[in-house]
C-alpha positions in Angstrom: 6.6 -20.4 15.6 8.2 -17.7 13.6 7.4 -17.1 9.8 10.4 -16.2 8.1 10.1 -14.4 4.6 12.4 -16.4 2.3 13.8 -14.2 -1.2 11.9 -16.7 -3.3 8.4 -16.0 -1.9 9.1 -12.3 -2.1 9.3 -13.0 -6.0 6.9 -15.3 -6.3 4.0 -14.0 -4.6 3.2 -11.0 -7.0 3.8 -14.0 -10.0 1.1 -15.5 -8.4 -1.4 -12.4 -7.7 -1.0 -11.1 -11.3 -2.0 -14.6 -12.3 -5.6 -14.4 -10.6 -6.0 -10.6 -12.4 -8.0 -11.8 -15.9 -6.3 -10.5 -18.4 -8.5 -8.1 -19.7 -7.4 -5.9 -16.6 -4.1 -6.2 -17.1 -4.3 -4.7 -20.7 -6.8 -2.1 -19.8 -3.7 -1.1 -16.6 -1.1 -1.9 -19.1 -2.1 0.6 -21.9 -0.6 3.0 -23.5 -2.0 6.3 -23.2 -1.1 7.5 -26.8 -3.1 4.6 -27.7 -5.9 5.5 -25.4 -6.5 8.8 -27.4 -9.4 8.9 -29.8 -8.8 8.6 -32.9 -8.6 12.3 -35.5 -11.9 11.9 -37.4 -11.6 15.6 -38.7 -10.1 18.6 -39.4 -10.7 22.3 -40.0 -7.8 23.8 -42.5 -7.3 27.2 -43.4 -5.7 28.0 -47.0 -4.0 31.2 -47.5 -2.6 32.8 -50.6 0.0 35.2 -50.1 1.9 36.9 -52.7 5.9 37.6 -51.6 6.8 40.6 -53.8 10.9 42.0 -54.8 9.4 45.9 -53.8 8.1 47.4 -50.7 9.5 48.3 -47.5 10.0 45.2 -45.5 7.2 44.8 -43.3 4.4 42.1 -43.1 1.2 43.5 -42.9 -1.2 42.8 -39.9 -3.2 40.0 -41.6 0.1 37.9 -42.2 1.2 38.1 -38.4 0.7 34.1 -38.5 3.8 34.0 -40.9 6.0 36.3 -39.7 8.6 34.3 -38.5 8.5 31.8 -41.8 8.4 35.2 -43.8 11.7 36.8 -42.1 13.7 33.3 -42.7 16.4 33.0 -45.4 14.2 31.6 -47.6 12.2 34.8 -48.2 15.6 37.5 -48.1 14.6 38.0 -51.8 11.5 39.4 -51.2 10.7 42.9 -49.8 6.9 42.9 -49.1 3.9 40.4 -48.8 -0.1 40.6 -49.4 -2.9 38.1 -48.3 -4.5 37.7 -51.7 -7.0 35.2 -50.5 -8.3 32.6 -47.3 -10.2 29.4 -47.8 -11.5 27.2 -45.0 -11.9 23.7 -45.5 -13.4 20.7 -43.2 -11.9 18.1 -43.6 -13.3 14.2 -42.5 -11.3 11.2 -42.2 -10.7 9.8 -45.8 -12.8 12.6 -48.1 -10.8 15.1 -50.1 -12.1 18.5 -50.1 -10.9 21.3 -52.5 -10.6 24.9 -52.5 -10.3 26.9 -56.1 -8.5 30.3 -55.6 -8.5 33.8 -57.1 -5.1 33.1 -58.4 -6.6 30.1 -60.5 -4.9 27.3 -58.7 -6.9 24.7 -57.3 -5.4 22.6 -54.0 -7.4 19.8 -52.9 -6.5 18.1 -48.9 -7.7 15.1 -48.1 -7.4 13.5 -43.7 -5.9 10.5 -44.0 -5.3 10.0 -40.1 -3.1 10.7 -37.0 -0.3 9.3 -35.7 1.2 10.3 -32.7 1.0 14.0 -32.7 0.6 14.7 -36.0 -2.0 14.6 -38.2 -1.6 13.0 -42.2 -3.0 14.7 -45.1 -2.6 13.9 -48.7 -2.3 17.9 -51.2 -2.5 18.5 -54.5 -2.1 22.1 -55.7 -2.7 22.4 -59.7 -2.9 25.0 -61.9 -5.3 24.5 -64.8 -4.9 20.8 -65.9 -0.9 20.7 -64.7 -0.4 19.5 -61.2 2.5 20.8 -59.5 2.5 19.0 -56.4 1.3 16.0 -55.5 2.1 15.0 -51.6 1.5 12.9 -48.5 2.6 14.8 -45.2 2.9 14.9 -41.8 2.3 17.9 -39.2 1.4 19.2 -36.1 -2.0 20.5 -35.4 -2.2 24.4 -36.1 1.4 23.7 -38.0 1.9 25.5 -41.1 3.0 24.2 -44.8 4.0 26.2 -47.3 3.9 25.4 -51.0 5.0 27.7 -53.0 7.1 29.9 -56.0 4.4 29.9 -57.9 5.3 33.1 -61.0 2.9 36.3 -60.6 3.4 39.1 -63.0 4.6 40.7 -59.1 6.2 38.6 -57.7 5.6 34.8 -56.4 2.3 33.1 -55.3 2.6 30.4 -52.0 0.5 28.8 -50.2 -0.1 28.3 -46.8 -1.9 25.5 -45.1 -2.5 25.3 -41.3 -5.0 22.7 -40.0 -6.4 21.7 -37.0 -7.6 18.5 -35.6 
């Protein structure tokens, strides 16, 4: 006697294997791998203070070779020369704010507040004396740079720049 393979047993037969498969193994098959990441518990950030100055001859010094590209966009044509004034580290842990006071007198405090996808969250406040003058949640890729900046200098314009790594 010949067995012959109807269309409706060729569907129902792996209906009715994935139903002997507890269900615990199907999630642990059926998830995601983004998901399957541990989670960011910390972070190292480095903060830099750079002064953009109108004078100078146009090139960015050695130290700065981090921002070069940010320093040569549109947004800095004003400027002529740049000096690292300062670098802070910071290590950040899930939920605790750490701070980092700076020769300039401004005061920026990060604080981890997670991961999602690819990016890391952080929470910043830079303030200067008792005024703050910025007060943020953001969103970034690991060893991606923020800047914060226009602060006035008697030469020229304080920013900052914050690159982190989880």
């Amino acid at each position: 006697m010949k067995h012959r393979t109807t269309i409706y047993s060729r569907l129902l037969a792996p209906i009715f294997v994935s139903s002997l498969v507890p269900l615990g193994a199907v999630a642990m098959i059926t998830l995601d791998p983004v998901e399957a990441r541990a989670e960011i518990t910390s972070a190292t950030c480095e903060v830099h203070a750079v002064l953009a100055m109108k004078s100078g001859d146009g090139t960015i010094p050695a130290d700065l070779d981090f921002l070069a590209a940010q320093l040569r966009d549109d947004q800095f044509a004003a400027f002529k020369s740049f000096r690292l004034l300062e670098t802070k580290s910071l290590k950040l842990k899930l939920g605790e704010t750490e701070g980092a006071t700076m020769k300039t007198g401004h005061n920026l405090k990060l604080r981890l507040l997670g991961a999602e996808a690819s990016k890391l969250q952080f929470h910043a406040v830079l303030a200067s004396g008792e005024k703050v003058l910025v007060d943020t949640d953001y969103k970034i890729e690991s060893n991606g740079i923020l800047l914060i900046g226009g602060v006035r200098h008697p030469d020229g314009k304080v920013f900052f720049a914050i690159r982190c790594r989880g």
